[in-house]
ZATITI-510801 format. One line per 5 residues: number of its first residue (from 1); for each residue x, y, z of N, C-alpha, C, O, CB. Coordinates in Angstrom, 3 decimals, padded with zeros to 6 digits, m for minus. Glycine has a CB too. Example, Ala and Ser with C-alpha at 12.3 -4.5 7.8 and 13.67 -1.06 7.14 Angstrom:
BEGIN
1> 013.190:m005.690:007.800:012.300:m004.500:007.800:013.200:m003.300:007.800:014.236:m003.319:008.465:011.308:m004.473:009.046 ~ 012.850:m002.250:007.080:013.670:m001.060:007.140:012.900:000.030:007.870:013.409:001.138:008.039:014.084:m000.598:005.725;
This chain:
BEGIN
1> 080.204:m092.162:m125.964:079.367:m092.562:m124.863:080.256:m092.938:m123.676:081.243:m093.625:m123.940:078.447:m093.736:m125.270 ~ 080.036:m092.572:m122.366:080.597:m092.972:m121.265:080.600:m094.056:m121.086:081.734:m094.533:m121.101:080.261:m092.556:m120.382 ~ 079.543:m094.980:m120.846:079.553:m096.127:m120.697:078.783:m096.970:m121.581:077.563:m097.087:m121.695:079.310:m096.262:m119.614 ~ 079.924:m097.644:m122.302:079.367:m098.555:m123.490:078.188:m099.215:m122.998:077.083:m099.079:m123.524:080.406:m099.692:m124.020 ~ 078.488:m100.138:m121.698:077.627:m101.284:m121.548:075.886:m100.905:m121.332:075.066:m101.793:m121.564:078.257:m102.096:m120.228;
6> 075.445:m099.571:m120.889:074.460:m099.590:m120.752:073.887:m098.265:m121.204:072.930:m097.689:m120.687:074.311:m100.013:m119.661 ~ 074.895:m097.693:m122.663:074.258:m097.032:m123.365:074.160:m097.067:m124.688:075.215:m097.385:m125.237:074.473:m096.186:m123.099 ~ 073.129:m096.820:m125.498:072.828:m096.983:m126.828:072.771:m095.362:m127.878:072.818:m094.171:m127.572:071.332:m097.813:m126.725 ~ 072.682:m095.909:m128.839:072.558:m094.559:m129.616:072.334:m094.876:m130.772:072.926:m095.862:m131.210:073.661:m093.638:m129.632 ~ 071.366:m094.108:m131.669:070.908:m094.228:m132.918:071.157:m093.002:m133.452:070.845:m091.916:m132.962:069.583:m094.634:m133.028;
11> 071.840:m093.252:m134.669:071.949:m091.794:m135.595:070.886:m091.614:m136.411:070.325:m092.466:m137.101:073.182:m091.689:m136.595 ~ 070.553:m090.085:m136.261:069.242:m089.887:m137.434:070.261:m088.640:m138.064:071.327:m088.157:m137.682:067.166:m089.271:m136.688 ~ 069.279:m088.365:m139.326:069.838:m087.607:m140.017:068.955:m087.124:m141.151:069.164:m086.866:m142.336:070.941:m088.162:m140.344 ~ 067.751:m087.093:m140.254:066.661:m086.562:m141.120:065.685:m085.748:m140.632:065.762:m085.863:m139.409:066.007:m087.502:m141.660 ~ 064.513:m084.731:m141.000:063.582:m084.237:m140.809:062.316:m085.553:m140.347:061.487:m085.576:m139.438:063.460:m083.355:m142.029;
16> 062.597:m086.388:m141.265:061.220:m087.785:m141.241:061.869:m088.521:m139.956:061.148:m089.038:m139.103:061.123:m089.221:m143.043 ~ 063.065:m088.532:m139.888:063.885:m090.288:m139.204:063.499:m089.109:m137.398:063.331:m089.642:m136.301:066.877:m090.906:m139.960 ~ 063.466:m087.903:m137.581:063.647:m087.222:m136.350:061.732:m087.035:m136.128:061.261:m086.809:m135.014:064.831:m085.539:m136.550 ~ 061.199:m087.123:m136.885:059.715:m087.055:m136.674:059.299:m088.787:m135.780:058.685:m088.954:m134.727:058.849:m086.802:m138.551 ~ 059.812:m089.643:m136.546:059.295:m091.266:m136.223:059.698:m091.274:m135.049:058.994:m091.609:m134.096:059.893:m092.614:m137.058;
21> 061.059:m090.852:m134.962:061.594:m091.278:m133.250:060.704:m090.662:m132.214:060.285:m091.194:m131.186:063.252:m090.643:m132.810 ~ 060.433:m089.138:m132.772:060.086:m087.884:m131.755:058.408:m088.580:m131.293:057.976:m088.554:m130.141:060.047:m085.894:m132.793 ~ 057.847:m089.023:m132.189:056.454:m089.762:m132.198:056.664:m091.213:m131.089:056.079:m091.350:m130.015:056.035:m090.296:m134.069 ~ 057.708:m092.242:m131.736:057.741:m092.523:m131.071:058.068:m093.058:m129.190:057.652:m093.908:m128.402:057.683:m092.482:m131.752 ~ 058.969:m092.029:m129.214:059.433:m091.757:m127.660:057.944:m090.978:m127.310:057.277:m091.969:m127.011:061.153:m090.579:m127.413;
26> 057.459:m090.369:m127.234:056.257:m089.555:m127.003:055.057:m090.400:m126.723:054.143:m090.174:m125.930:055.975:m088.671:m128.184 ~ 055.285:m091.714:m127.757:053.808:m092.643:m126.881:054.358:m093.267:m126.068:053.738:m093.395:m125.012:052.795:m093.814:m127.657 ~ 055.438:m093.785:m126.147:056.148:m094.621:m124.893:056.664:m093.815:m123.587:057.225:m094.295:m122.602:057.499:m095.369:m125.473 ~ 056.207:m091.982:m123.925:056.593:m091.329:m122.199:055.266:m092.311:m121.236:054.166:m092.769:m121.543:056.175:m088.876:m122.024 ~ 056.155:m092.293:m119.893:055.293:m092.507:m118.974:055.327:m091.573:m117.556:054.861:m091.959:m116.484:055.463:m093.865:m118.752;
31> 055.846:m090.526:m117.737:055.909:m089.648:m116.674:056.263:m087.507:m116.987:055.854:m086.443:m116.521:057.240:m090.539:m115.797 ~ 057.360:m088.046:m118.165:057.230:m086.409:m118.063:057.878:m086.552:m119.777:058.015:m087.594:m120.417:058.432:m085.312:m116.471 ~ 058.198:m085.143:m120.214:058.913:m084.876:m121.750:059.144:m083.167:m121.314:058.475:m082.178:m121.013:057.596:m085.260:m123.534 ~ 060.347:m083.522:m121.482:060.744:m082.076:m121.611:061.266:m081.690:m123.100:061.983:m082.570:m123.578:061.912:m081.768:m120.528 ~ 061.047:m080.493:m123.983:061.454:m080.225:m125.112:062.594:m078.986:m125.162:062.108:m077.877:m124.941:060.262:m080.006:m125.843;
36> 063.644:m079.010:m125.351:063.988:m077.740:m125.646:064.905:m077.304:m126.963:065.979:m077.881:m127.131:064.588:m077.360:m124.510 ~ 064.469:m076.283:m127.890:064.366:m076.236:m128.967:063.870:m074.558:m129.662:062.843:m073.946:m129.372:063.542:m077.386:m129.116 ~ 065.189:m074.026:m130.830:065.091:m072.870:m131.015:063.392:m072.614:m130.936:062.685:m072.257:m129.994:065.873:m072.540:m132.293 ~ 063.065:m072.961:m132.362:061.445:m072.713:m132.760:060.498:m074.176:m132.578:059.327:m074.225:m132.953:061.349:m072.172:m134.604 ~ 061.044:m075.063:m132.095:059.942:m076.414:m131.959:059.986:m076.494:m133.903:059.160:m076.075:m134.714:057.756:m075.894:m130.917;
41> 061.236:m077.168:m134.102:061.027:m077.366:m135.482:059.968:m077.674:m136.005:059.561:m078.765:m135.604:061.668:m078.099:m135.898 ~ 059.041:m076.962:m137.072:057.810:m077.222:m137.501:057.935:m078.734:m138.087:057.087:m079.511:m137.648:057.333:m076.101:m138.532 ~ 059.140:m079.413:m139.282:059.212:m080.390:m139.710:059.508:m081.903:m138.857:059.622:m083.112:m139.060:059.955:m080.018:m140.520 ~ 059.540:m080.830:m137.717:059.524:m082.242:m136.939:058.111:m082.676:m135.997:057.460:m083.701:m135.797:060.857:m082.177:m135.848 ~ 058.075:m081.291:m135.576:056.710:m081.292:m134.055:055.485:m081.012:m134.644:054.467:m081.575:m134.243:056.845:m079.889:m132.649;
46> 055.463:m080.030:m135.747:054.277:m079.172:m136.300:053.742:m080.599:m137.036:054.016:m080.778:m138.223:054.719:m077.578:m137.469 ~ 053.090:m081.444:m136.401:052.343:m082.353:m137.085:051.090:m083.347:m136.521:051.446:m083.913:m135.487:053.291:m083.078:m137.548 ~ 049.820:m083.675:m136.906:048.674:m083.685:m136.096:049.044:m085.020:m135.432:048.549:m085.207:m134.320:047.196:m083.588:m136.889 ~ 049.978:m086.147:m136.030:050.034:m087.414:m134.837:051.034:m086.779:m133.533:050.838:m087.238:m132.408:050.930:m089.130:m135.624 ~ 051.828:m085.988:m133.681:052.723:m085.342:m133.006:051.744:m084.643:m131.432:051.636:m085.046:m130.274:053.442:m084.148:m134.207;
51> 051.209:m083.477:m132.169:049.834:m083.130:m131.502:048.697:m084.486:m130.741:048.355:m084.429:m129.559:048.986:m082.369:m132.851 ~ 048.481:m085.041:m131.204:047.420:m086.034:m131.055:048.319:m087.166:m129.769:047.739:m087.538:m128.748:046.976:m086.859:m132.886 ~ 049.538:m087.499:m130.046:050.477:m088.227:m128.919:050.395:m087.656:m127.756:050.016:m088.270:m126.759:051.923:m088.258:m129.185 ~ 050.919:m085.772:m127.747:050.973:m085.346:m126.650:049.685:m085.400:m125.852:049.690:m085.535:m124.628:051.469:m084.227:m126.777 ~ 048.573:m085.289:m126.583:046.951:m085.507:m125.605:046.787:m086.458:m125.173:046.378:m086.670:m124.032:045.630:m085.432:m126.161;
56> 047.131:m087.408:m126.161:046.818:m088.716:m125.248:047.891:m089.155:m124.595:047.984:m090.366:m124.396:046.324:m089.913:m125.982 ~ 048.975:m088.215:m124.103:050.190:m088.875:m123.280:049.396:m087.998:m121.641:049.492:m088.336:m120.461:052.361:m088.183:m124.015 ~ 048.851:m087.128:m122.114:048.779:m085.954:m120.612:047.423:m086.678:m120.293:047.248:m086.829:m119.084:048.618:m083.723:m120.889 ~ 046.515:m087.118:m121.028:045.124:m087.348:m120.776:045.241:m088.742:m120.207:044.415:m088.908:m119.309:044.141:m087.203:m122.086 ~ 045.884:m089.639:m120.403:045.966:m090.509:m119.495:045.983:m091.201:m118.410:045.594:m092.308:m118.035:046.188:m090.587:m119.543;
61> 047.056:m089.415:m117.564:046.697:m089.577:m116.169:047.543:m088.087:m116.026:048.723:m087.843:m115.778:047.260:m091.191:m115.222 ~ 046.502:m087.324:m116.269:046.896:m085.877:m116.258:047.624:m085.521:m114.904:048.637:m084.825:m114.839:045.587:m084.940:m116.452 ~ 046.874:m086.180:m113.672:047.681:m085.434:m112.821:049.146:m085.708:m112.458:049.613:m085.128:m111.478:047.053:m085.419:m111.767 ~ 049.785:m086.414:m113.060:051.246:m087.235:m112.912:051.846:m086.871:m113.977:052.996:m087.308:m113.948:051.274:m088.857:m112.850 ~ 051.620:m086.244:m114.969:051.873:m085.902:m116.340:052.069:m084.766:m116.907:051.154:m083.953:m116.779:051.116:m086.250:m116.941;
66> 053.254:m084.357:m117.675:053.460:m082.661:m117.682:054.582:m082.778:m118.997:055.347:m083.722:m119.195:054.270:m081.788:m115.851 ~ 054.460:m081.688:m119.722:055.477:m081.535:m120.742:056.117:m079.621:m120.518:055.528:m078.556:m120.332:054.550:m081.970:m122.520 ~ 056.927:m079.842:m120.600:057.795:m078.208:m120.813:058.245:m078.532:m122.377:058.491:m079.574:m122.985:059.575:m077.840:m119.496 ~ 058.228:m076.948:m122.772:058.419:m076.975:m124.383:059.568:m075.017:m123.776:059.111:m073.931:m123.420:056.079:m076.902:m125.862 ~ 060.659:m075.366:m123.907:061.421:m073.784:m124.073:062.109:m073.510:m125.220:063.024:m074.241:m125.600:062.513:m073.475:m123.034;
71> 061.835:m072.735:m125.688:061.902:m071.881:m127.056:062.137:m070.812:m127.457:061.345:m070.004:m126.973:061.161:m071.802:m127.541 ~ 063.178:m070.157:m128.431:063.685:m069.371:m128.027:062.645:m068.553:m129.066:061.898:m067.705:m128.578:065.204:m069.429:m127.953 ~ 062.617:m068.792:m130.330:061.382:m068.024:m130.913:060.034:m068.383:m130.963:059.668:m069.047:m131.933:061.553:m067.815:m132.080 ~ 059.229:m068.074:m130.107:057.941:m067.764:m129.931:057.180:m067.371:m131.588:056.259:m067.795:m132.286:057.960:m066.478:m128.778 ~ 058.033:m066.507:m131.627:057.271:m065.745:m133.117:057.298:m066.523:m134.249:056.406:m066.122:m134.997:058.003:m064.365:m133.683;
76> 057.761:m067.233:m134.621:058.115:m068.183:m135.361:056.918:m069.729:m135.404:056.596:m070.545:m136.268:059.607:m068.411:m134.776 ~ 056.537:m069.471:m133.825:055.748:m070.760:m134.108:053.928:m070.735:m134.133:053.078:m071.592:m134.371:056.261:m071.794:m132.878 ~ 053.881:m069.101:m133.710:053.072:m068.368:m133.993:052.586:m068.120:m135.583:051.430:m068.110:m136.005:053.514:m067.417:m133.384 ~ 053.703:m067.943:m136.253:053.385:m067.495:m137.862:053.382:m068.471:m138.534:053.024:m068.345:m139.706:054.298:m066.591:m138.595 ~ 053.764:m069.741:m138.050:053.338:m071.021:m138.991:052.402:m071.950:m138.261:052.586:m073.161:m138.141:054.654:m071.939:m139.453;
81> 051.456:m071.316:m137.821:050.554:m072.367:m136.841:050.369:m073.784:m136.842:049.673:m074.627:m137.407:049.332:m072.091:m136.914 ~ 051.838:m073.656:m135.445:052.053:m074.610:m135.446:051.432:m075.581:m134.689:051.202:m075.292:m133.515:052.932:m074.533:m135.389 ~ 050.950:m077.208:m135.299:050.305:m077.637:m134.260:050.309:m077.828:m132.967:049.318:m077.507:m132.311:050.143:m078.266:m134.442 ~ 051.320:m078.334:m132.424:051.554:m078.071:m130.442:050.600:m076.634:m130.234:049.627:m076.553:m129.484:053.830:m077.570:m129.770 ~ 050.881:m076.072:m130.677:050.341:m074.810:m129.837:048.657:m074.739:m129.474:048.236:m074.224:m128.437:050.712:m073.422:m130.773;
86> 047.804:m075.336:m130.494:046.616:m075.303:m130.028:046.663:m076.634:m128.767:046.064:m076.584:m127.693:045.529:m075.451:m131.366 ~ 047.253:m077.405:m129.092:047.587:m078.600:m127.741:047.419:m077.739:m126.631:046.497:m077.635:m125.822:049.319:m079.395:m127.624 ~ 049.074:m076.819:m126.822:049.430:m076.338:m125.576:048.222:m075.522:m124.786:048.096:m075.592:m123.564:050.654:m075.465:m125.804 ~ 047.096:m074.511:m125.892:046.180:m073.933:m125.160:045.233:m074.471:m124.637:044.723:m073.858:m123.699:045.767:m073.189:m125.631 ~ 044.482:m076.156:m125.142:044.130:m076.224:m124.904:044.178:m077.556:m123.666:043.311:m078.323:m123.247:043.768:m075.803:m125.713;
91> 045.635:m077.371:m123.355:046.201:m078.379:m121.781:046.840:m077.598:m121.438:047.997:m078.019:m121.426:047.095:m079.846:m121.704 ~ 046.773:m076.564:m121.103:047.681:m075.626:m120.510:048.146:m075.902:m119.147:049.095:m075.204:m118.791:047.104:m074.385:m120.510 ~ 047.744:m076.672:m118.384:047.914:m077.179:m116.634:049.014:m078.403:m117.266:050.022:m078.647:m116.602:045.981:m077.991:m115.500 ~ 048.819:m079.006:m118.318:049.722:m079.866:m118.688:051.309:m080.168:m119.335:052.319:m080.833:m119.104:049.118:m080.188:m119.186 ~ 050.602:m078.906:m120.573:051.988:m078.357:m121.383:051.872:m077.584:m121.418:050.800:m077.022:m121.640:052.485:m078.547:m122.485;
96> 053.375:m076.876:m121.130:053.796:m075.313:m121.109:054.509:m074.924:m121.824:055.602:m075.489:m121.778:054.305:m074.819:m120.155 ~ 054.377:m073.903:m122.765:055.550:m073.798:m123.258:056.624:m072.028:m122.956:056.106:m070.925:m123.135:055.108:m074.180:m124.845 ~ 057.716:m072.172:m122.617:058.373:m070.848:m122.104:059.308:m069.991:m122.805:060.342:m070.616:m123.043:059.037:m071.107:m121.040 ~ 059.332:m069.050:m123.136:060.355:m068.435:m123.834:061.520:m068.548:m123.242:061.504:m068.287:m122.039:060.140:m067.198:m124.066 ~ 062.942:m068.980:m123.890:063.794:m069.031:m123.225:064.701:m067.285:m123.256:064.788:m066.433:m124.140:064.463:m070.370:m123.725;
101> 065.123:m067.344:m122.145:065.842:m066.345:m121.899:067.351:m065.842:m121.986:068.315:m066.440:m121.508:065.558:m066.303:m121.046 ~ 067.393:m064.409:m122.810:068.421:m064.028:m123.145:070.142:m064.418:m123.105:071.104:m064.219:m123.847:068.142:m063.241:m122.741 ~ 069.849:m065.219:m121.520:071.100:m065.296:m121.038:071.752:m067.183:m121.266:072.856:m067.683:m121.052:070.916:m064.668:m119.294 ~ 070.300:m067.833:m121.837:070.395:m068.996:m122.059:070.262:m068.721:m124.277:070.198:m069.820:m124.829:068.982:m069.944:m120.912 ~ 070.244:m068.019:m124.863:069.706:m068.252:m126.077:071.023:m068.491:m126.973:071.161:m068.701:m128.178:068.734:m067.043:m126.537;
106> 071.862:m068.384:m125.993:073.629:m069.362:m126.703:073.454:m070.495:m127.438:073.748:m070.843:m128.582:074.776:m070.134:m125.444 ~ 072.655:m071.209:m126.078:072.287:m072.806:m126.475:072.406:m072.926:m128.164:072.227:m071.868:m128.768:070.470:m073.259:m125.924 ~ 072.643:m073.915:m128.822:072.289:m074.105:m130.031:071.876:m075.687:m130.579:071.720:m076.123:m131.720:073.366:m073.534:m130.702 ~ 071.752:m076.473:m128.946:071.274:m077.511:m129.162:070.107:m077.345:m129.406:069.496:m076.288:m129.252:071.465:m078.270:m128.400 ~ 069.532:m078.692:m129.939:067.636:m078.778:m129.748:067.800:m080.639:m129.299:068.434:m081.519:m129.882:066.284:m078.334:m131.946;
111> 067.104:m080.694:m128.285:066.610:m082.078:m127.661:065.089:m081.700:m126.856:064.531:m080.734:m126.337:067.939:m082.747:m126.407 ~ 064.824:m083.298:m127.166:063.812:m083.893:m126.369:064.402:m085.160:m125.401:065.073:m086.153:m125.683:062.665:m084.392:m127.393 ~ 063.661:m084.502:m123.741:063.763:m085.913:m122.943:062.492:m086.289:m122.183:061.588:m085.754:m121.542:064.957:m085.874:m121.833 ~ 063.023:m087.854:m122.715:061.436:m088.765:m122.152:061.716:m089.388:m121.292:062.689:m090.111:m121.502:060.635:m089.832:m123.020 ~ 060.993:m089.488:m119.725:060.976:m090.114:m118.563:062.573:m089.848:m118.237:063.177:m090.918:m118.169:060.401:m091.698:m118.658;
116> 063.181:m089.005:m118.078:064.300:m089.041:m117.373:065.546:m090.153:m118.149:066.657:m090.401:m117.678:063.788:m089.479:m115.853 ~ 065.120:m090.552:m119.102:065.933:m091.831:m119.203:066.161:m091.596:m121.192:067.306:m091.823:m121.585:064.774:m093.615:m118.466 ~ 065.545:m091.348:m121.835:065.466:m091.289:m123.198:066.132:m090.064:m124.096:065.918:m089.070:m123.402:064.120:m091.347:m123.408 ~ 066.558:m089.803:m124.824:066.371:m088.358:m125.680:067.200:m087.950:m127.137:068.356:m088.247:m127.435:066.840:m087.185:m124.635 ~ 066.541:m087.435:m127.660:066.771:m086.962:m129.245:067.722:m086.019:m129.069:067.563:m085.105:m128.260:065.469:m086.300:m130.105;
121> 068.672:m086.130:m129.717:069.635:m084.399:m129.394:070.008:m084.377:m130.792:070.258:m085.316:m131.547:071.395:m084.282:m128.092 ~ 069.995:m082.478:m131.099:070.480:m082.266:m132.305:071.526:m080.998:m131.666:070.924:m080.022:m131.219:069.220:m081.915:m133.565 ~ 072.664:m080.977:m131.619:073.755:m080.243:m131.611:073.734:m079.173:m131.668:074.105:m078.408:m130.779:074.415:m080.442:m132.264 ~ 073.101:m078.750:m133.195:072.253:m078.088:m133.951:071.527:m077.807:m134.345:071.228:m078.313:m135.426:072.193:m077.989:m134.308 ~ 070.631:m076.703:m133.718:069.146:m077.069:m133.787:068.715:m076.722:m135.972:067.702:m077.161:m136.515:068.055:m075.594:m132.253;
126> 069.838:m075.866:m136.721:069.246:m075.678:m137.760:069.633:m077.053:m138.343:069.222:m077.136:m139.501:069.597:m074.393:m138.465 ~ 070.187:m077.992:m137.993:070.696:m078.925:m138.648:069.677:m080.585:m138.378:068.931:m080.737:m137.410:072.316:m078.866:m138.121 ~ 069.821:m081.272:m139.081:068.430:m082.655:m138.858:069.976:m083.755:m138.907:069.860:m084.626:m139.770:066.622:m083.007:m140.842 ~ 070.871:m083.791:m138.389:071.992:m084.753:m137.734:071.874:m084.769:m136.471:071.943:m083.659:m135.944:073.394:m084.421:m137.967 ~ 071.678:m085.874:m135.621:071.362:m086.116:m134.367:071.617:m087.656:m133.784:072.177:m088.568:m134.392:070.002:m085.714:m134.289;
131> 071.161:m087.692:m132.693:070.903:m089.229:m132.534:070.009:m089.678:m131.390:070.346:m088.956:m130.452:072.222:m089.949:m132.329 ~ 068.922:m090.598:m130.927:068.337:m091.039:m130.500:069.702:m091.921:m129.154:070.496:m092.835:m129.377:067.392:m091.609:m131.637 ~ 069.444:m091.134:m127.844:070.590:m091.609:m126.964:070.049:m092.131:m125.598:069.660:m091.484:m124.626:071.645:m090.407:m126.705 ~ 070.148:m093.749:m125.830:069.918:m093.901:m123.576:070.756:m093.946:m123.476:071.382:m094.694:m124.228:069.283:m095.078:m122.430 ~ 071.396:m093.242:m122.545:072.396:m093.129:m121.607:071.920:m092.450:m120.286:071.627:m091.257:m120.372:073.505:m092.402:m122.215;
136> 071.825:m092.976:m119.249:071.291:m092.275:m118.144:072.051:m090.855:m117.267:071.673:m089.835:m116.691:071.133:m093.407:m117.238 ~ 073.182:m091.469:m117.559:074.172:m090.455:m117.278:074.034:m088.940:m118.184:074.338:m087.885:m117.627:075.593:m091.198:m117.584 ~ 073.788:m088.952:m118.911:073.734:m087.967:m120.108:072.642:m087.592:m120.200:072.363:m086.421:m120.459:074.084:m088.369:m121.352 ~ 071.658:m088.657:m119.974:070.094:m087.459:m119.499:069.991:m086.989:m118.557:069.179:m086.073:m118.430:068.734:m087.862:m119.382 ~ 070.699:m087.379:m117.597:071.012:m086.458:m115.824:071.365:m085.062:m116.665:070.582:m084.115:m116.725:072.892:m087.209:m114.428;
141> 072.457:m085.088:m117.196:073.297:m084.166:m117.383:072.534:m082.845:m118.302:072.866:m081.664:m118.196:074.537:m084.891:m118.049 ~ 071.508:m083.345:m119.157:071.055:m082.871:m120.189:069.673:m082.000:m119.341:069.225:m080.892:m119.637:070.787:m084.128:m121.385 ~ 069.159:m083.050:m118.074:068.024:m082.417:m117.395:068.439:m080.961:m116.680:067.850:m079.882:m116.618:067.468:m083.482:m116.281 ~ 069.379:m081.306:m116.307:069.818:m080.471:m115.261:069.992:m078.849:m116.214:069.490:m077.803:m115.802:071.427:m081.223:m114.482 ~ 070.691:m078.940:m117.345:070.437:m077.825:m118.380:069.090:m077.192:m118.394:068.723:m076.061:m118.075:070.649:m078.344:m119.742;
146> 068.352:m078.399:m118.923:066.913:m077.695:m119.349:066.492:m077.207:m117.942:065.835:m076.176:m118.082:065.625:m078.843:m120.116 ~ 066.597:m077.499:m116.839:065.683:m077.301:m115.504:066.341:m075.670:m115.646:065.605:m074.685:m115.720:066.094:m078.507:m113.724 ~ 067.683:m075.600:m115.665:068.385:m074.267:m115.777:068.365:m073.590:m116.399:069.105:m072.611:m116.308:069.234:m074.133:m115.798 ~ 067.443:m073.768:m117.426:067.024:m073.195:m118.762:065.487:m072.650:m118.228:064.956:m071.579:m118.521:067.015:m074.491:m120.190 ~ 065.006:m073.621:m117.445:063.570:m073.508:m117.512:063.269:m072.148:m116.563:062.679:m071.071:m116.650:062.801:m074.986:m116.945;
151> 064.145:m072.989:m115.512:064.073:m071.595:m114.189:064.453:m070.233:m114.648:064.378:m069.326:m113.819:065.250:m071.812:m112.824 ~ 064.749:m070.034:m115.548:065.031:m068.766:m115.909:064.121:m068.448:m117.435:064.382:m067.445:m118.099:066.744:m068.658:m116.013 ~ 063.398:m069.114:m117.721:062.698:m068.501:m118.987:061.119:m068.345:m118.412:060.768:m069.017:m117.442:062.834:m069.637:m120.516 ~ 060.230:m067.448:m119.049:058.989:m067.178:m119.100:057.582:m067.343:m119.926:057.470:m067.110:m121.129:059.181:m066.378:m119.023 ~ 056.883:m067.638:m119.350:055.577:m067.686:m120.455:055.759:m066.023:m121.256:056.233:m064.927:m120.957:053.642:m067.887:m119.388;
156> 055.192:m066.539:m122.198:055.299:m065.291:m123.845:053.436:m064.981:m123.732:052.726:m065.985:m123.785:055.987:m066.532:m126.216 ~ 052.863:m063.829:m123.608:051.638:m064.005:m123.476:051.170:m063.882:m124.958:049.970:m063.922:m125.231:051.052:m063.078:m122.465 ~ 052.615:m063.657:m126.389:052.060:m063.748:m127.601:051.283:m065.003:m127.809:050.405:m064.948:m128.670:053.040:m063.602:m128.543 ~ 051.485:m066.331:m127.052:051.295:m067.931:m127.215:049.791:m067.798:m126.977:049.007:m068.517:m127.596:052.210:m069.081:m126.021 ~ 049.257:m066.633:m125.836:047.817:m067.078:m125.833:046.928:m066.593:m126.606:047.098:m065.539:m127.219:047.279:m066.943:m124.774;
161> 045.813:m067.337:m126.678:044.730:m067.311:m127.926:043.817:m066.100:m127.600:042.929:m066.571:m126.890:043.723:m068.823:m128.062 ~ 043.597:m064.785:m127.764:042.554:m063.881:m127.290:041.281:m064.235:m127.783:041.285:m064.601:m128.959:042.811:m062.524:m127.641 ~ 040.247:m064.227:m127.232:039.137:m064.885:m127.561:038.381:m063.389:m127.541:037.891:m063.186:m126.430:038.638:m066.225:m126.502 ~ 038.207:m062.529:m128.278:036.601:m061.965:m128.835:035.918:m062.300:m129.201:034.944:m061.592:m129.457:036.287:m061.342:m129.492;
């Protein structure tokens, strides 16, 4: 950590210890959550309080309120229906989620950041070793990725629901 005095860090090292945190940073957002993450690990996100946080984080005060989700397999979260995704269709002005693009799919981190100030990072996204990090400096650093991630990835129109 750069600066001891006004940063913290918690090691997780689990599928569950990375679910509790991910839940709980998610009721305590008060402005934005950005996710970025190979497939939106099912053992972590694919779960109905998980789902149920993000509604009542956007429904609160929808118009101040927004989540990005970039991902590099789409297909993946499609074939295990995963919960976010009916979220995502059905707040779509709220949460988005984008395929990330070719030139970004190096990445092999997976993090979540809450309000500019919070975030989960796994190094590795196949791996559940991580740690729960404020450091403000390091979520600057971490935003600025995902924004560069974001600007260059696209909605997947596999994500939407065809209705016949």
């Amino acid at each position: 950590m750069s600066n001891k005095a006004t940063s913290t860090e918690v090691i997780l090292s689990s599928a569950a210890e990375h679910h509790q945190h991910t839940l709980a940073l998610i009721q305590s957002a008060s402005r934005n959550i950005f996710i970025h993450c190979h497939d939106l690990t099912p053992r972590i996100y694919s779960h109905p309080d998980i789902a149920s946080a993000l509604t009542q984080f956007v429904i609160a005060n929808s118009a101040q309120r927004y989540v990005r989700i970039a991902v590099s397999d789409t297909n993946a979260i499609i074939s295990c229906d995963h919960k976010i995704l009916d979220t995502c269709r059905r707040l779509s002005s709220n949460i988005t989620i984008h395929k990330i693009s070719k030139e970004h799919e190096q990445h092999t981190e997976s993090f979540m950041l809450v309000d500019d100030k919070l975030f989960i990072l796994r190094r590795d996204y196949s791996s559940f070793d991580g740690s729960l990090i404020n450091d403000p400096k390091q979520t600057k650093e971490l935003l600025n990725l995902f924004n560069e991630i974001w600007s260059h990835s696209q909605t997947d129109s596999n994500l939407n629901r065809l209705y016949i």
